[in-house]
C-alpha positions in Angstrom: 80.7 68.7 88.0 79.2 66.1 86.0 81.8 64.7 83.0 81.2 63.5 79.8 83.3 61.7 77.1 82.7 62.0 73.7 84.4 59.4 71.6 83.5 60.5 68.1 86.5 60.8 65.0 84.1 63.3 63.4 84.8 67.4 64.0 81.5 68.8 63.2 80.2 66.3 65.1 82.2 66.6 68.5 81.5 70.7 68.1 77.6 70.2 68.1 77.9 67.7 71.2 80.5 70.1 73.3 78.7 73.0 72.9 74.7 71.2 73.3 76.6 69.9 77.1 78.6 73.1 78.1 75.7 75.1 77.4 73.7 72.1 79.9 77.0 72.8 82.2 78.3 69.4 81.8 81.7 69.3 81.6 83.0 67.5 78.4 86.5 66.0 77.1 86.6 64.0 73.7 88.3 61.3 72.5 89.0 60.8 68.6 88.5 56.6 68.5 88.0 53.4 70.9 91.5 53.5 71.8 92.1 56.9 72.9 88.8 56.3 75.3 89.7 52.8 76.4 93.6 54.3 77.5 92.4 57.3 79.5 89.0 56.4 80.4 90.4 55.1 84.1 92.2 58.7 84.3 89.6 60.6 83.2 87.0 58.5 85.1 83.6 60.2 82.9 80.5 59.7 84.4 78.7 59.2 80.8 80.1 58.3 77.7 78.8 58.8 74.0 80.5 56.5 71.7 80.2 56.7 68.0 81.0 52.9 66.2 82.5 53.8 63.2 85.9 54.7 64.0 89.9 54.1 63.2 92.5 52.2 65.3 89.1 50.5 67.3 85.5 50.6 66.9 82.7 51.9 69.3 81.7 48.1 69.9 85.1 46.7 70.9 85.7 49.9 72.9 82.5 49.7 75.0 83.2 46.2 75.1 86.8 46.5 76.5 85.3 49.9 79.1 82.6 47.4 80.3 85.2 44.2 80.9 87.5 46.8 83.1 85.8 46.6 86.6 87.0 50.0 87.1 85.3 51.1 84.5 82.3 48.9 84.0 79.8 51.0 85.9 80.0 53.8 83.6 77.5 54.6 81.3 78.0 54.1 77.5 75.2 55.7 75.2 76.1 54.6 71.5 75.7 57.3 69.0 75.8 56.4 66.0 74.6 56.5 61.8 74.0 52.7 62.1 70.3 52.0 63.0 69.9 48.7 61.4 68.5 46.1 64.3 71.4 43.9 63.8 73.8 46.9 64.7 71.8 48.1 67.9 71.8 44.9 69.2 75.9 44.5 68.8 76.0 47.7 70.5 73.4 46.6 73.1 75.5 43.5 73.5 79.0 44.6 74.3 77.4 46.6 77.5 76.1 50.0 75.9 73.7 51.5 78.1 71.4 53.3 74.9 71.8 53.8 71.8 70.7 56.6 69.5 70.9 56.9 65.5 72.2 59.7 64.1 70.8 62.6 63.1 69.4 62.3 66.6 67.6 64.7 68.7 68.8 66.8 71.1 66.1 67.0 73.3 66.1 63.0 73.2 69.7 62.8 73.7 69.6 64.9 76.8 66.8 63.4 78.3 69.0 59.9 77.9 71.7 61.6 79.4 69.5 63.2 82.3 68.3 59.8 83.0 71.3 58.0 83.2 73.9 60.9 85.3 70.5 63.5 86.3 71.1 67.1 85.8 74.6 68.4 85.9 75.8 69.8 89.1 
């Protein structure tokens, strides 16, 4: 089955994402910042990752920064979710390896067809 991590502090947030994939038959864990994701990403080994940036303990940037540095890990693919949609900010996020970014409120129907493209339909 096809995994995704969702590394997003926000509740409401994680919710709308877990149940938009489960209902596409993904399988999804979550992670609540950078640093949860960057310590179990290895264990967990996700085959997609949507990263919020603005987090506690560590950032989406440093955390898909530090995922892509890890050659165990630097093949997965990070799509940046996030409420920053300023050019200067896509391009930070572009920069420290993210895959695709999307600015929140996004659409669902875009968001899947990101996923879709980057891990194709879930098993």
């Amino acid at each position: 089955m096809t995994k995704i991590m969702i590394v997003e502090d926000d509740r409401t947030t994680v919710k709308l994402l877990k149940f938009l994939l489960e209902k596409r038959k993904y399988e999804v864990v979550s992670r609540k910042n950078g640093r949860e994701a960057v310590d179990t990403v290895e264990k967990e080994s996700p085959d997609l990752i949507l990263m919020d940036i603005m987090m506690p303990e560590m950032d989406g940037i440093e955390a898909t920064r530090k995922i892509k540095e890890n050659e165990k890990t630097s093949s997965i693919p990070i799509i940046i979710l996030s409420a920053l949609g300023q050019e200067m900010e896509v391009m930070k996020g572009l920069q420290a390896g993210a895959d695709g970014y999307i600015v929140k409120p996004f659409d669902s129907q875009a968001l899947l067809r990101q996923i879709e493209d980057k891990v194709g339909q879930p098993e």
